[in-house]
N, C-alpha and C positions, 0 to 999 in steps of 0.2 A: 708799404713797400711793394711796388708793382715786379711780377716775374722777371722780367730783364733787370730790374735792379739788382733783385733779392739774385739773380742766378750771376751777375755782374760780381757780387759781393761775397758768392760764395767762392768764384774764380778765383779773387784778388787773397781772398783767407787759403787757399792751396797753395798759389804762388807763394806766397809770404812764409807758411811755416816749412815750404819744401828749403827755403833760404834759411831759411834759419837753423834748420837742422843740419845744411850743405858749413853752414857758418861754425856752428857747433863742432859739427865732424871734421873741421880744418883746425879749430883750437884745440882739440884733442889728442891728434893727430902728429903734432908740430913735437917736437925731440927734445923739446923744453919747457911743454908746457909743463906748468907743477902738478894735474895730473894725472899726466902720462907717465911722469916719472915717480908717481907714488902708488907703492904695492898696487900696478896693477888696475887703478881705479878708469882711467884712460881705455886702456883695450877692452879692460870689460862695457864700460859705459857705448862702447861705439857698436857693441852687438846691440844694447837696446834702442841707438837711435836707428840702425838698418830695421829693427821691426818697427818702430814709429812710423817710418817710410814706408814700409813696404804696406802699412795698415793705411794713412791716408792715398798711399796711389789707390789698394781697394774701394774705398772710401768714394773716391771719385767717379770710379768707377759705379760704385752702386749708385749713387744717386742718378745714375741716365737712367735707369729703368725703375729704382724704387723712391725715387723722390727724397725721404724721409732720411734726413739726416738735421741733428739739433747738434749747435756748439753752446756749451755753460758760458757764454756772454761777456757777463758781471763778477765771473769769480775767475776758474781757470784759464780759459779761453780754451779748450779743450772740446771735441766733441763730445757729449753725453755719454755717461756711463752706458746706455740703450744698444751707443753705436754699437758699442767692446763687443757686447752681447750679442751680437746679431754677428758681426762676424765670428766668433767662436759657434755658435748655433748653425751656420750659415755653414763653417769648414767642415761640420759633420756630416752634411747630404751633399757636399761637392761632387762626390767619384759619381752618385746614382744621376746626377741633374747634368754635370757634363758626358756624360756616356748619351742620354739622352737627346742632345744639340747636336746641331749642325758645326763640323769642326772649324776655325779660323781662317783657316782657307777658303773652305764653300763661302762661308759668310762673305768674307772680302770679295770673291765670284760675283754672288748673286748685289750683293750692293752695286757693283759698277751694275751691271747686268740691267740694275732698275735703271739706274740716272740715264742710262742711254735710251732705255726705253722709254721712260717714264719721261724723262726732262723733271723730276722731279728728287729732294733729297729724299733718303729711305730713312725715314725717322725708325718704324718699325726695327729696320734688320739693322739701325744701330744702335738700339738698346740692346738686341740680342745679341751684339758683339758685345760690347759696353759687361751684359750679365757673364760672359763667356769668360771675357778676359778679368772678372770680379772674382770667380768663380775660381779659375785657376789659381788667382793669387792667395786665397783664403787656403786652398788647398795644401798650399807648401809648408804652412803648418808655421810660417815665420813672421808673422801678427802679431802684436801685443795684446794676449789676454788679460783675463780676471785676473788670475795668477800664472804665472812663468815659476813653471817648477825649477829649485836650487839645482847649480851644476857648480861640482868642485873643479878649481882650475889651479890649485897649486899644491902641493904639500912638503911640511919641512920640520925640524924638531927646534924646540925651545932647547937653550944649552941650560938654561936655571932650573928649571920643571922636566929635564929630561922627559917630555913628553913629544908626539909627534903632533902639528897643527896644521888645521885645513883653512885656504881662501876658497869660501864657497860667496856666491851669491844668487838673490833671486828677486823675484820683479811683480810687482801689482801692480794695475789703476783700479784707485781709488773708487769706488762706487758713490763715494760720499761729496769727495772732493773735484770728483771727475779731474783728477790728474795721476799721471804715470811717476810710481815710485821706484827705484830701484837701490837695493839692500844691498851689501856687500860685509861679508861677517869671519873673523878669524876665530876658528875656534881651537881650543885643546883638546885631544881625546885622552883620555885616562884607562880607556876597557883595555882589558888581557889582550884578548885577541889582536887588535891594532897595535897596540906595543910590542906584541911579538912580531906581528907580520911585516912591520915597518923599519924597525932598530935592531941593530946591532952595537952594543953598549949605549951611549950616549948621544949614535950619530942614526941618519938614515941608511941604511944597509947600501952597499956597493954593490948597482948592475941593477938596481933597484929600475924599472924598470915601465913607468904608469901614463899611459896615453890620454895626458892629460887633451880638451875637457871632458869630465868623468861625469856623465848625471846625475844627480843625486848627492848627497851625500857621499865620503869619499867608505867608509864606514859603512858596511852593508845590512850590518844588523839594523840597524839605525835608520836605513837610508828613507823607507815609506815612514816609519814615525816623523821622520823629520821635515819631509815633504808636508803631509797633515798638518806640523805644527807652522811653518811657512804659509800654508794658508789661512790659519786661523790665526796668525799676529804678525798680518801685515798690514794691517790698518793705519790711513793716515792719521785718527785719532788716538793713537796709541803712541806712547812718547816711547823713544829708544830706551829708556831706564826700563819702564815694562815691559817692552818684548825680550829685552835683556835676562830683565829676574825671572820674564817665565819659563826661557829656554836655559837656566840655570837650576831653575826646580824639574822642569820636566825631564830633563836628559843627566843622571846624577855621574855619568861619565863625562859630559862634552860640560867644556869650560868656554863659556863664550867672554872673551880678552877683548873684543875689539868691535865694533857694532858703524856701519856708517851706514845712512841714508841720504842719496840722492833723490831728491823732489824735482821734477821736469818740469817748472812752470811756476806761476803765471806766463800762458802767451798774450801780447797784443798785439792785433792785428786793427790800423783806422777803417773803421767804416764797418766792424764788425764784431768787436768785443767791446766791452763799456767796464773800463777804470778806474772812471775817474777824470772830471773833467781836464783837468791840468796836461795830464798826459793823451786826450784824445783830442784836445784843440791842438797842441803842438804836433803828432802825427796826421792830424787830418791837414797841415800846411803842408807835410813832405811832397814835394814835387812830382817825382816818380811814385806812384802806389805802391811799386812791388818795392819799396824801401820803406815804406813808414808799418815799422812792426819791431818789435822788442821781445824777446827772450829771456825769462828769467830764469833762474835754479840755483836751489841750497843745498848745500854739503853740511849732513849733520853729522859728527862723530862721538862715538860714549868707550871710554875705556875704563878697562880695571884699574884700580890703584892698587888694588891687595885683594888676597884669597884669604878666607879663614880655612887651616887646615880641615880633614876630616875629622872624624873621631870615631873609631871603631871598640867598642865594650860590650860587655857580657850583657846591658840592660837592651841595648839598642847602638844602633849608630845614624853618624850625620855625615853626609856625604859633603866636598870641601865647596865653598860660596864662594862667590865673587862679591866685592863691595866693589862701585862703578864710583869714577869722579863725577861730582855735577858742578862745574864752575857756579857757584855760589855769588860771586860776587858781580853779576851778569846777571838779571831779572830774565832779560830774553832766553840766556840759556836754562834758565831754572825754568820756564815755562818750557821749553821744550823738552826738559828730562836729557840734557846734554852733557858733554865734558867742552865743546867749542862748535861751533858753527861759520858758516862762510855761506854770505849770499854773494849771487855774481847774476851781471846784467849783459846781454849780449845786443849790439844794435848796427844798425849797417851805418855808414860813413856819412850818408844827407842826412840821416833822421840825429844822429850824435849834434849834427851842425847847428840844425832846426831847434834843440834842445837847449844849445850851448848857445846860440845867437836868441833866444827865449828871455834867459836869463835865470831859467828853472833847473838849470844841471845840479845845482847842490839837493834840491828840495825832490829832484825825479831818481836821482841816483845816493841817495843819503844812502849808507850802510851797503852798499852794496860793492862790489872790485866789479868796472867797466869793464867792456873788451868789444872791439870796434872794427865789425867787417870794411876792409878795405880792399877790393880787387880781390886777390886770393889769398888775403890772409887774414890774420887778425891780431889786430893790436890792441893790447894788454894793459890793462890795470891803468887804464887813466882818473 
């Protein structure tokens, strides 16, 4: 692949997944989607597709002046773990590298300044825009890193467990998988402290009073253990059953009820990630380029079925367990450590057609609930 192709091809893979995420964030969005309107899942999700964004507008950005940018092809369609890295490394010398440039302005100045002079384009002084405006955007601190520390965004009491519970969640890419995870977790807190600070008998105290979202854990004692344990179990290799039981061993107050994982992906994009031939002969027909690309993502969810109480004695005590469902009768779930799942396929309106006039829509879309950008919207579960 010659420079103009390979930089052709790298154009077509920004356009395509800025669409897909614009495509996403309209399904999300919508007043009905299911969602949007389940605990939360919706508003939270559209905070990590604005740091998707705002990491490949970066993203774009750096390669005018550092070249070096890898997508995982054959598996995610993601950029490399490498990228994540570099901007996270990259947003920690921002303040001393842009202090040092010429500001937005000059730059803008001196570019025309040359073309007039020059009769020539300023390759030069537009990479050092290109690093400026790269720079800035890593700076805001609103990128998708390694890990996205937990932030609590609800809190409320169980009427059964008279206990008070947190919607916290928080976000990986995968180093492994090279794709963007994002967790969202209900948990029970049980400590003194919380139970007083929160309740008044059975209920949340009135006048109560918490500027929700709250970083961290809502639970302060708790809150940097729990950050820790967030980093260390959130691996895409690691089934929701396990992150489940470890964060039920490790915190013998916090009762984790409810576990879901959002996987961002597989993306395809024709002409630049490889699938699978089925699905890149019928995208490499799509007419329009910035339409032939596909978006996938799973909804995995693990709940409790039952608690075994604690037990407090003279020998010792056991602080109280969660047993989790794993729908059983579902291989695929059993291999994920689940209680249910949901894949879902997201495509623009020519590539759906190109699909379905194929004759491959059962065999491209098996298992999965369609949804089909059309104009500004999207239409559901065909």
């Amino acid at each position: 692949m010659n420079a103009n192709t390979k930089s052709r091809s790298i154009s077509r893979y920004f356009r395509a997944i800025d669409a897909a995420l614009d495509g996403l964030d309209v399904y999300l969005r919508e007043d009905d989607s299911p969602l949007y309107k389940h605990e939360l899942i919706g508003s939270i999700l559209t905070g990590y597709i604005e740091r998707l964004r705002h990491s490949f507008d970066a993203w774009e950005n750096r390669i005018a002046f550092a070249k070096r940018f890898r997508i995982n092809q054959a598996e995610s369609g993601y950029p490399v773990f490498q990228n994540i890295m570099d901007l996270d490394a990259d947003a920690k010398g921002a303040e001393k590298l842009l202090a040092a440039m010429p500001d937005a302005e000059t730059l803008r100045n001196e570019m025309v300044d040359f073309i007039l002079l020059k009769k020539k384009f300023p390759e030069q002084l537009q990479r050092s825009m290109a690093e400026r405006l790269y720079l800035e955007e890593v700076q805001k601190g609103d990128v998708f890193q390694p890990n996205v520390l937990p932030v609590s965004v609800k809190v409320s009491v169980n009427p059964t467990t008279k206990r008070p519970y947190y919607v916290v969640h928080w976000g990986a890419f995968d180093g492994s998988a090279n794709i963007p995870l994002v967790y969202v977790a209900v948990i029970e807190d049980s400590s003194e402290s919380m139970v007083k600070l929160l309740l008044q008998g059975d209920e949340l105290k009135s006048g109560l009073d918490i500027p929700f979202p709250i970083e961290g854990l809502l639970n302060p004692d708790l809150a940097h253990k729990f950050d820790d344990f967030c980093e260390r179990n959130s691996s895409y290799g690691l089934t929701l059953a396990t992150i489940a039981d470890n964060m039920d061993k490790d915190f013998p107050d916090l009762h984790p009820k409810q576990l879901r994982r959002i996987v961002m992906g597989p993306f395809y994009s024709a002409g630049v990630t490889s699938h699978g031939k089925v699905v890149e002969t019928i995208l490499d027909q799509v007419h329009q380029t910035d339409n032939a690309w596909m978006l996938t993502w799973t909804v995995q969810e693990l709940f409790s079925a039952s608690e075994t109480p604690a037990k407090w004695g003279l020998w010792g005590s056991t602080p109280a367990r969660q047993t989790y469902h794993i729908e059983t009768d579902d291989l695929e779930a059993v291999r994920q450590g689940v209680s249910q799942y949901e894949r879902h396929a997201l495509v623009p309106h020519e590539a759906y057609q190109a699909i379905y006039a194929s004759g491959n829509r059962d065999k491209v879309f098996s298992g999965y609930k369609t949804h089909v950008v059309s104009g500004n919207q999207v239409l559901r579960d065909f």
